[in-house]
C-alpha positions as CSV (number, residue, x, y, z in Angstrom):
1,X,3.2,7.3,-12.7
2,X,-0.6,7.0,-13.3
3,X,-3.3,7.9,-11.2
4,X,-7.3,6.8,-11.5
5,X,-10.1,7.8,-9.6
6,X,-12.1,5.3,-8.3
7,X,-14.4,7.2,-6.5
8,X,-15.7,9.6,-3.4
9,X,-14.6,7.7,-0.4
10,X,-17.7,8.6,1.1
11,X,-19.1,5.8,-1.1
12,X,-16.8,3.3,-0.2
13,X,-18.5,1.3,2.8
14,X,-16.7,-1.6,4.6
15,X,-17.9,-4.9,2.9
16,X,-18.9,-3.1,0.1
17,X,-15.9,-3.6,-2.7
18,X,-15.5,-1.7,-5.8
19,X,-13.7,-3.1,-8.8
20,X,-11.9,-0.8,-11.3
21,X,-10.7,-1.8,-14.5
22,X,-6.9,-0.8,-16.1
23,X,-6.1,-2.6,-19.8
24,X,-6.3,-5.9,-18.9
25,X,-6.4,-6.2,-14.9
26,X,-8.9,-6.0,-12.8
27,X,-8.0,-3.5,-9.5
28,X,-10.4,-4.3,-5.9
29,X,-10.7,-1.1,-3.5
30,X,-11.9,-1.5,-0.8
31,X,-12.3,-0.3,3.1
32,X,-10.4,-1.7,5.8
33,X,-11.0,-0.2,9.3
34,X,-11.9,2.7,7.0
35,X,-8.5,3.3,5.5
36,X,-8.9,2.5,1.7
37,X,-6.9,-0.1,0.4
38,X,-6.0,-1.8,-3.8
39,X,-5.1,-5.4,-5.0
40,X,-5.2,-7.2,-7.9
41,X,-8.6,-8.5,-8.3
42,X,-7.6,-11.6,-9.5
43,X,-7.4,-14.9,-7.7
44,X,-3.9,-16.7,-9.0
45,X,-5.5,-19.7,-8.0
46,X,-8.5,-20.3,-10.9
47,X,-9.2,-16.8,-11.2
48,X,-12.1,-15.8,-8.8
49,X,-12.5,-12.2,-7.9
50,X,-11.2,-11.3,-4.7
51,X,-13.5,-8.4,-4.7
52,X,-16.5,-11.0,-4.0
53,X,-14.3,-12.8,-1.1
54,X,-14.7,-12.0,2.5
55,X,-11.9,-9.6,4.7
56,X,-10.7,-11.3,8.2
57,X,-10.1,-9.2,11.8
58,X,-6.4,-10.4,10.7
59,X,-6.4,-7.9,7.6
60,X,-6.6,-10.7,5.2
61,X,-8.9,-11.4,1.6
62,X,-10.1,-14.6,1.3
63,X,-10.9,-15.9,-2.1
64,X,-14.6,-17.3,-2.3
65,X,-14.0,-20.1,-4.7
66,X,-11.2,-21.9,-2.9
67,X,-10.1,-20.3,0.1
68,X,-7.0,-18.8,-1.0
69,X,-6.0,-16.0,1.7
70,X,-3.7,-13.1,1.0
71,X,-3.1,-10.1,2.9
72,X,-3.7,-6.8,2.0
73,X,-1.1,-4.1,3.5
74,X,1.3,-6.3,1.1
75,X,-0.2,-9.2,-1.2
76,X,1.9,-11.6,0.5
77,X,-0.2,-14.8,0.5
78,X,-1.1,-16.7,4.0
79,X,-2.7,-20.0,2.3
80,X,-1.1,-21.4,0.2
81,X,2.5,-19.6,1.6
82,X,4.7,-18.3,-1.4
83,X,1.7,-17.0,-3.9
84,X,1.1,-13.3,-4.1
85,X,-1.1,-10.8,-5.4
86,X,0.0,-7.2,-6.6
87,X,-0.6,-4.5,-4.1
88,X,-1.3,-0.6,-5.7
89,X,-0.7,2.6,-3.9
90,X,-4.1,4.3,-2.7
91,X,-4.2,8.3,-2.0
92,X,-7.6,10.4,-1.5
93,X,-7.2,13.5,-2.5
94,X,-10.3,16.5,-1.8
95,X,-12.5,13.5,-0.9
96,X,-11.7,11.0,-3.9
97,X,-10.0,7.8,-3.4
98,X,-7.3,7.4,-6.4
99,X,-5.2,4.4,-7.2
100,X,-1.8,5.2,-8.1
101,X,0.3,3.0,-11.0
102,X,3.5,3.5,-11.2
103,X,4.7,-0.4,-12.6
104,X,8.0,-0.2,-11.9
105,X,7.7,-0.1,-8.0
106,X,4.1,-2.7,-7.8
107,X,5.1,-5.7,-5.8
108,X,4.9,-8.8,-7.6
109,X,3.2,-11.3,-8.0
């Protein structure tokens, strides 16, 4: 198990996405209804950043380039059904948000 700071989630606004970097995959945090929250960045659709989307009331990213909804308590995607992202554990810890690795639990996608 690996853990990465990302921040001080008192910088962490709603609408306001950060992006983190690990090897070769790009990692979104962000707020929602101020809980922090992780996902692959990475549309599977042509590869937009999710991070640039918008969130929906329903608790769901929508990719910018082509509409491509997922949500985010589980990566599960809503349009097109079937097509999910990865979803990472968040903790914050003394005031920093952390995403934790640990690759053999990550859901799929």
């Amino acid at each position: 198990m690996e853990r990465m700071k990302v921040c001080p989630l008192s910088e962490l606004k709603e609408g306001q996405n950060r992006v983190i970097q690990r090897g070769g995959d790009y990692i979104a945090v962000l707020l929602r209804d101020g809980q922090p929250v992780a996902i692959n960045d990475t549309c599977p659709h042509m590869g937009g950043s999710l991070a640039t989307g918008w969130i929906t009331d329903e608790g769901t990213v929508v990719c910018p380039w082509h509409g491509w909804e997922f949500r985010l308590c589980d990566g599960a995607g809503v349009w097109p059904p079937g097509i999910n992202i990865k979803t990472y554990a968040v903790e914050v810890q003394d005031g920093d948000v952390y995403v934790v690795f640990n690759d053999a639990e990550q859901k799929a996608d």
